[in-house]
C-alpha positions in Angstrom: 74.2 102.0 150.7 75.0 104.7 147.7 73.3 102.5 145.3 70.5 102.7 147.1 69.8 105.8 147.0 70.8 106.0 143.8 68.0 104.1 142.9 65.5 105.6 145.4 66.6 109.1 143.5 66.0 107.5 140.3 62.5 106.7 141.1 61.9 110.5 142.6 63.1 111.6 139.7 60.5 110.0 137.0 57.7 111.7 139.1 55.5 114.1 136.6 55.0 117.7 137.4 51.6 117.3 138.9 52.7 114.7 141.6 54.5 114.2 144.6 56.3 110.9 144.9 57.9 108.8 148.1 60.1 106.3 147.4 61.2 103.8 150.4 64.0 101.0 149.6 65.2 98.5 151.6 67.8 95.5 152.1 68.7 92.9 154.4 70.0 90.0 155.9 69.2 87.5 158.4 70.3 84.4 159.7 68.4 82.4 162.3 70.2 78.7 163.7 68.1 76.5 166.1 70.2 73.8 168.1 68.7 70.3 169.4 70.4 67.7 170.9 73.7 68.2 169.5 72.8 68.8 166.0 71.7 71.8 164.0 67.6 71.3 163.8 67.4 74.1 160.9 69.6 76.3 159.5 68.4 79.6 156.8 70.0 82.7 155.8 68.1 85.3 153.8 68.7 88.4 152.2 65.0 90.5 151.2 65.1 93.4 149.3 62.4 95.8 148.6 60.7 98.8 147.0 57.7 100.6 148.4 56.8 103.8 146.0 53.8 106.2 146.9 51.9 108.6 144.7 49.9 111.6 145.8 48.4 113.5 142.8 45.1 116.1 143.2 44.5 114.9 146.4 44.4 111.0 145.7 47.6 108.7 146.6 48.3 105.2 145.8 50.9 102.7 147.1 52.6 99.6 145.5 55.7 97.2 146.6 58.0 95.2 144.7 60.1 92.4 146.2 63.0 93.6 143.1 65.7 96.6 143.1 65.4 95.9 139.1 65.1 99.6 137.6 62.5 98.2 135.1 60.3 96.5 137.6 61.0 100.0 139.8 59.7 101.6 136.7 56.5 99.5 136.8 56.0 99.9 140.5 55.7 103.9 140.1 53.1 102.9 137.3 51.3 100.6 139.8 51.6 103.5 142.2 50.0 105.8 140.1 47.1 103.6 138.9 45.9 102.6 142.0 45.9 106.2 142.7 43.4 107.2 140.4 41.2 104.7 142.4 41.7 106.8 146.0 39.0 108.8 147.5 40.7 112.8 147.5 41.7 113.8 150.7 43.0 117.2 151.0 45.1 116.3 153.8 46.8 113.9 151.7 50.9 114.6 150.7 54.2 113.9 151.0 56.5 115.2 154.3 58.5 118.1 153.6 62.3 118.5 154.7 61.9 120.4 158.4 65.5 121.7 158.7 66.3 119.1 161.5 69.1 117.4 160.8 68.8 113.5 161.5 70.8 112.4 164.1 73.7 109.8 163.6 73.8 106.5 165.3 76.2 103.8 165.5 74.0 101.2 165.1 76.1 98.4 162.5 79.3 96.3 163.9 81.5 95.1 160.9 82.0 92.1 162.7 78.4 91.0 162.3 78.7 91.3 158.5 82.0 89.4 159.1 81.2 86.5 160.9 81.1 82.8 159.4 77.8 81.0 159.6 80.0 78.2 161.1 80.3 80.3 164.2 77.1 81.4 164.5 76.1 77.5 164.5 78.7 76.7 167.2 77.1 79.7 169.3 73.3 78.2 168.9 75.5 74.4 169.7 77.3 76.0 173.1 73.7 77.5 174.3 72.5 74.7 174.6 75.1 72.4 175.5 75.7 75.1 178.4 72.1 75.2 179.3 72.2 71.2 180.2 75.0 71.6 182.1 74.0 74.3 184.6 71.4 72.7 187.0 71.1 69.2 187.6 67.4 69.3 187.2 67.5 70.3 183.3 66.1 67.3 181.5 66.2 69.3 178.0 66.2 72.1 175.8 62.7 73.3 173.6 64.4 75.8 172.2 68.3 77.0 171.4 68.7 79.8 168.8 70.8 82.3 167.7 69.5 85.0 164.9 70.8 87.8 163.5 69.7 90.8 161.3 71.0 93.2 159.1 68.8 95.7 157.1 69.7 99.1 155.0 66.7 101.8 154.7 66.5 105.2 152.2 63.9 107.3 151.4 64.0 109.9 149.3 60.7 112.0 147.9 60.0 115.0 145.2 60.1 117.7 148.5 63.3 116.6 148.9 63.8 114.3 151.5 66.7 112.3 151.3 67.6 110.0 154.3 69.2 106.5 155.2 69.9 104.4 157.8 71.4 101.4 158.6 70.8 98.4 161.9 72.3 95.1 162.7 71.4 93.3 165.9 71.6 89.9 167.1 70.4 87.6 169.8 70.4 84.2 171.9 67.4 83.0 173.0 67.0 79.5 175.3 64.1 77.7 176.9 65.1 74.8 179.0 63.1 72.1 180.9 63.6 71.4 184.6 62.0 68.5 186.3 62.1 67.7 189.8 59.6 65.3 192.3 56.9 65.1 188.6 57.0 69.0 188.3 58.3 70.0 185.1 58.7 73.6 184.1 60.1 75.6 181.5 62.2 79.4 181.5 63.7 81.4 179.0 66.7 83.4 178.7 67.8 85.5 176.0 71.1 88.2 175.3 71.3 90.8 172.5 74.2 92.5 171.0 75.4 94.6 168.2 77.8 91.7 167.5 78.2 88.1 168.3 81.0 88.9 170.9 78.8 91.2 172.2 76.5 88.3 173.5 76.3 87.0 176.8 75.8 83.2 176.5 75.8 82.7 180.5 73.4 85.4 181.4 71.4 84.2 178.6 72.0 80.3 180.2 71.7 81.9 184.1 68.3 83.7 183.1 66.2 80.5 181.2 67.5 77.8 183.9 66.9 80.0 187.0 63.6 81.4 185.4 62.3 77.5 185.2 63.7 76.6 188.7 62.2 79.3 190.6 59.1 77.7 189.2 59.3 74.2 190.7 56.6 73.3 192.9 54.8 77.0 192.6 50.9 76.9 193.5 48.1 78.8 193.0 47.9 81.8 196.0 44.7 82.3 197.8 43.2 85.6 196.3 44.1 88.9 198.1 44.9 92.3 197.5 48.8 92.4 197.2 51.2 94.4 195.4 52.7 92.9 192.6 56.5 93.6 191.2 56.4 92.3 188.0 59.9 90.7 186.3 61.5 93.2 183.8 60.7 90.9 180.6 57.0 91.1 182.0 56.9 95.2 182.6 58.4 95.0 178.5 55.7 93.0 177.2 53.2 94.9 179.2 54.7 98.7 177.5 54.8 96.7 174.2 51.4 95.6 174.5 50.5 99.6 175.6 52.3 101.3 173.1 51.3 99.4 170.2 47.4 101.2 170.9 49.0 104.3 171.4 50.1 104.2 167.3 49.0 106.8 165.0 47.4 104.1 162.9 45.4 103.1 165.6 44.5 106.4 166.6 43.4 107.3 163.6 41.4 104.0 163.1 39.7 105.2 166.1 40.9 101.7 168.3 42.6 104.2 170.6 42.3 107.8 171.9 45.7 108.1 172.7 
């Protein structure tokens, strides 16, 4: 991660003496393998960088993005910055964060063995999910969806006020959605498991949770309306927070979408 912030130093350091400048770099890795019936549907690995520079001069500030660590095209991002700049209404509120003598705390977020591990096991993971999810109940007639992903990203930013951070996350997941039929009712559930690691993954909780998910589903009807009580199912009560939170943002507050 040193060269990195090498480069997002580099970039700080061209800033002129009547600006402030941000500069926010990233890289990553992902790797997403979805299973169906026996074979490997699709397969695709990626590794994105990026460079995100912001300028705040007299009031004004500008953004631009590059897809390139290339110091040149870095070069021309800051110029990019700086143009679309001269284009911003002044705000006086406008300006890069300052260092608040708070150190950042550290967290063990990255497994080596994620970095480590062969693509061929990854596709035998996405393989056994689903191979295990026909195998559990009887009443599975197929699998819509078998996948196994993974991501890896790096993160520094460093500005003119002298803020100078990084971080680094890997994370990776099963997710499964198989079919169950029984008397013409055919339903669907879905499981998933996340780790730090592949070993970390738990492929029968991940198989337990979709097939149970879609049995408990056979031959369900509508209730009569009432006033009842509801407990909701945990991925629900997630989506729900997710769904909350997301118009609780300081973008959207500032937007005026929420009051927070």
């Amino acid at each position: 991660m040193s060269d990195l912030a090498d480069l997002a130093h580099l970039i700080v350091s061209w800033a002129r003496p009547d600006e402030e400048v941000e500069a926010y770099l990233s890289r990553g890795r992902t790797t997403n393998v979805r299973a169906y019936e026996g074979e490997i549907e699709s397969l695709s690995s990626a590794e994105p960088v990026g460079a995100g520079v912001r300028v705040v001069s007299g009031g004004r500030q500008g953004f631009a993005w590059a897809g390139t660590l290339d110091k040149a095209v870095l070069a021309e991002t800051l110029e990019d910055a700086r143009d679309n700049a001269s284009f911003g209404q002044p705000d006086p509120y406008a300006g890069v964060a300052r260092p608040d003598g708070v150190a950042p705390p550290v967290l063990d977020l990255v497994r080596t063995e994620l970095l480590e591990t062969p693509t061929a096991a990854k596709v035998e993971l996405a393989l056994e999910l689903e191979r295990a999810s026909l195998g559990r109940d009887r009443r599975v007639t197929g699998v819509r969806v078998a996948m196994y992903s993974d991501s890896y990203g790096e993160v520094v930013v460093a500005t003119t006020t002298g803020i100078a951070v990084a971080s680094e996350a890997g994370v990776c997941y099963l997710s499964v959605s198989p079919l169950v039929e029984e008397d013409g009712d055919t339903q669907i559930g879905s499981g998933t498991a996340a780790g730090r690691a592949p070993s970390e993954l738990d492929l029968e909780r991940a198989v337990n949770d979709g097939v149970g998910r879609a049995v408990r589903l056979l031959g369900a009807a509508k209730p009569p309306s009432r006033r009842v009580t509801v407990v909701l199912d945990p991925e629900v009560t997630a989506d729900l927070l997710a769904i909350l939170g997301g118009t609780l943002s300081g973008d959207a507050v500032q937007k005026g979408r929420s009051r927070g």
